[in-house]
N, C-alpha and C positions, 0 to 999 in steps of 0.2 A: 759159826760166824754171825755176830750181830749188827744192827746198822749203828748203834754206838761206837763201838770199834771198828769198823770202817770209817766213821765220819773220823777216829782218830788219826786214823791211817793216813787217812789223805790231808790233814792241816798237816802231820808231819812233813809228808811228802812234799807240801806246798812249800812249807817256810823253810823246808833242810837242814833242822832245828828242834832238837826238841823241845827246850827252854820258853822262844817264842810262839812253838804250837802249845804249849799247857797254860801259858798266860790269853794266845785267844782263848781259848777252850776254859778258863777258868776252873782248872784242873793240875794235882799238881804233877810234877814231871815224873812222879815214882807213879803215878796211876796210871797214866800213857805209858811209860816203859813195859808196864805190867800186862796191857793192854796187848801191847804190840806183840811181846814173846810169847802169850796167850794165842794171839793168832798164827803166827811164826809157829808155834806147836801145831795147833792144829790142821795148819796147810800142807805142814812137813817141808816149807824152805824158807829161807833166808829172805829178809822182805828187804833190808835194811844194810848198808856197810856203814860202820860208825867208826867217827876217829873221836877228839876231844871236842872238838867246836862244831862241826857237820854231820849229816847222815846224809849219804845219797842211795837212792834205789837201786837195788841189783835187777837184774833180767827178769826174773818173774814179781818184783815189785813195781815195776814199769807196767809188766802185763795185768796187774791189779787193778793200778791206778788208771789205767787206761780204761777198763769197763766200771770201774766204781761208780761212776756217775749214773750210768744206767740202771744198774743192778740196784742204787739206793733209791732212785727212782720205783722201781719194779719193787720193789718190798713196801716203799709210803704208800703206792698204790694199793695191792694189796693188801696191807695191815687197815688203809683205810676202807675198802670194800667189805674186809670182816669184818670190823666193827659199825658199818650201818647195816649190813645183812640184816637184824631183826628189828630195826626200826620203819620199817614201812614203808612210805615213799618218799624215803630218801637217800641219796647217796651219790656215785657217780658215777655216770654212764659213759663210757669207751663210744665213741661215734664215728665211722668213716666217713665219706663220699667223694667223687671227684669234683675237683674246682667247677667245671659247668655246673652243678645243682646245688651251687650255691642258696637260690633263692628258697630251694624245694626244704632243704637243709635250715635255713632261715625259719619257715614257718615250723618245723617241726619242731625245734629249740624254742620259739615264743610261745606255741598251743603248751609243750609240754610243761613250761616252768609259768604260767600261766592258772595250770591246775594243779599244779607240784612244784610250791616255788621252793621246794627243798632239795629237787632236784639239782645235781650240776651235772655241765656237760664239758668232755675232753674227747675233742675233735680233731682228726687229722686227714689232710688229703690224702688220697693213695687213686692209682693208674683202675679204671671204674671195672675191668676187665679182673682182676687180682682180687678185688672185694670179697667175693663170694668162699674166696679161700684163706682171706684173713679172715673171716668170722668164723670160719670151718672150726680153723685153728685157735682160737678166742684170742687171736690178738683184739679184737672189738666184738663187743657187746652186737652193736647195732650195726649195719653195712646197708648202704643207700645207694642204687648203681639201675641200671637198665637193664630191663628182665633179659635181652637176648646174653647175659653174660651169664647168666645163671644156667649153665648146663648139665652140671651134675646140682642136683639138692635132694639129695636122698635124705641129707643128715639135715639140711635147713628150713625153717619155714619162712615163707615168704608173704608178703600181702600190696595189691597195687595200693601206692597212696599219691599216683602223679602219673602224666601223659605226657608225650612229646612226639616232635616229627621229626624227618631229618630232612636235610636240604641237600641241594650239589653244590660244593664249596671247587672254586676255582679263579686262577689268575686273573686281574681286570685285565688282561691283554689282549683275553679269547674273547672280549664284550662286542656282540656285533648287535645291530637295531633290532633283532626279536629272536625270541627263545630260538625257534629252532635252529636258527642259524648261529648263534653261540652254540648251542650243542652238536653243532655240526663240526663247528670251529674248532670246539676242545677234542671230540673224540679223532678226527681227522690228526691231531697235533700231539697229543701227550697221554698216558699211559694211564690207567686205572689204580690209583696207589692205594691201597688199603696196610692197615695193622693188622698183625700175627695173630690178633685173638680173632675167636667166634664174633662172626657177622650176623647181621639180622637175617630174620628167613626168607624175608621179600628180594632181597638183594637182586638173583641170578633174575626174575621177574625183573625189576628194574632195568638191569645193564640192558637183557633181551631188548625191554620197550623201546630204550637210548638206544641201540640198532638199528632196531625198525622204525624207528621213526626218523632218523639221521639218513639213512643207508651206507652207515660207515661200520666194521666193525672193529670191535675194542682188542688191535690186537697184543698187547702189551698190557701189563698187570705187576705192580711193584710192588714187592711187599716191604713194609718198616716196623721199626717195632712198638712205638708208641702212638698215640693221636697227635702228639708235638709233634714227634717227626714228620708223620702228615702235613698237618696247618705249616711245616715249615717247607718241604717240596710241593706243597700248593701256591704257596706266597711268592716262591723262588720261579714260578712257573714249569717245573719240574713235570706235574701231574695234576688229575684232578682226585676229588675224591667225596667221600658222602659223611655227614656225621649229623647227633642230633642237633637241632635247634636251639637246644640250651648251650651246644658247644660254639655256636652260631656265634649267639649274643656276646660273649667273653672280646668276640674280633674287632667290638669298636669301629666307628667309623673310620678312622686313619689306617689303614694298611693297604695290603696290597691285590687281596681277594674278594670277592664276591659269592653270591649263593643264591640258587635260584630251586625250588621246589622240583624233583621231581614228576613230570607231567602222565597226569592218569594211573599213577599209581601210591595204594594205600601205605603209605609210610609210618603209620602211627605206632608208638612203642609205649608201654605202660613202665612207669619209672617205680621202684619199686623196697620196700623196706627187707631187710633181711637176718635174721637171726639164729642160733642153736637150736634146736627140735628138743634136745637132755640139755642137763647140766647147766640150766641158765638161772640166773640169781630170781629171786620174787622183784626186786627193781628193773631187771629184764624185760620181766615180762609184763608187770604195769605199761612201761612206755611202749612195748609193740603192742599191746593190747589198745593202748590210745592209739596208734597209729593205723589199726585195723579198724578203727569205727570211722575216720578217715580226718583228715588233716583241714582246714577250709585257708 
């Protein structure tokens, strides 16, 4: 299968026509035909029901055109990475990270195309916890996330190129005139809600401190499965909960939460680049290799 003949496949499919898909395609109608049963051979089924005037999809011509888009996506990409592979530094790098590091993300895309402005980049967000096992898997090149999520990297290298803290994010409702008495207020009233991935290490330390220094304890603990769902049973007054300060900023001054620093305890996280150990292209490793002399 070629991506020529799929792009056939699917004008057909679009217009239910052969006639008017060979006139876009500037091609004539016996070369699509030929096309088509060319692929119809090789798949081993029927793509097509054809009367005089129409073609409509059968069942696994539906299920074709359904992933076609991807699939010729995932081949342009590819055909394009093989062919900058031996031109140096250039080409296009796969980039993760989650929506809070944005800004962190920001500089690393200007330092990089700065000193390699042949460089492109294709970016996508993805959940900051998940990172470390799309690059596993080379869905991206590069993964930008919070070291505590990196718990298996047998097979990754990693390098710090950023710092953060995290804060107590909770309802303006529990806001009473000074810290301890807000933290009195929240643990007294709503539950500990954390997400299903690996937590910092300082955490069980923290909650202890929030304890002992309230005299309430936390006895409830919610778990959810993303940081959305968090920030949204924090908002809702649901719960309270902890996350970095880069997740902080995203909250805008209009809502419904607030956040207040951990007291007496070190919260500091190193934010961090992430990549293959094997089998990473030489444009791979140009840009972590910039990113390991460190990012300003």
């Amino acid at each position: 299968m070629n991506i020529e003949t799929l792009k056939y496949f699917q004008y057909i499919a679009k217009y239910k026509n052969i006639t008017q898909a060979a006139k876009h395609l500037y091609v004539s109608q016996s070369t699509l035909s030929r096309h088509i049963m060319a692929l119809e051979n090789e798949l081993g089924v029927k793509l097509f029901e054809r009367d005089n005037k129409t073609v409509t999809l059968t069942e696994a011509g539906r299920m074709l055109y359904q992933d076609s888009d991807s699939f010729i996506n995932h081949m342009d990409s590819l055909l394009k990475n093989v062919t900058t592979a031996g031109r140096g530094h250039s080409g296009i790098i796969k980039m993760t990270a989650p929506n809070s590091l944005f800004h962190t993300l920001s500089r690393i895309v200007t330092q990089t195309q700065e000193e390699y402005p042949s460089i492109r980049f294709f970016v996508e967000s993805y959940e900051f916890s998940e990172i470390p096992l799309a690059v596993k898997y080379n869905m991206y090149h590069i993964g930008v996330t919070y070291d505590y999520a990196l718990f298996e990297h047998e097979t990754l290298d990693y390098v710090p190129i950023d710092t953060d803290e995290f804060s107590i994010i909770y309802s303006c409702k529990f806001q009473k005139e000074d810290v301890k008495s807000t933290l009195t207020n929240i643990l007294s009233s709503v539950p500990y809600v954390y997400p299903t991935y690996v937590s910092p290490a300082f955490l069980p330390q923290m909650l202890a401190s929030l304890q002992e220094m309230t005299g309430h304890k936390i006895h409830t603990m919610m778990e959810v499965n993303t940081s959305d769902s968090l920030l949204l049973n924090v908002s809702l007054g649901l719960g309270f909960g902890l996350l970095p300060n880069s997740w902080v900023k995203l909250l805008g001054p209009d809502n419904d939460m607030m956040h207040i620093a951990p007291p007496g305890i070190n919260t500091r996280t190193d934010i961090i680049a992430i990549c293959r150990k094997v089998n990473r292209t030489q444009l791979t490793d140009t840009v972590f290799q910039l990113l390991a002399k460190g990012i300003s």
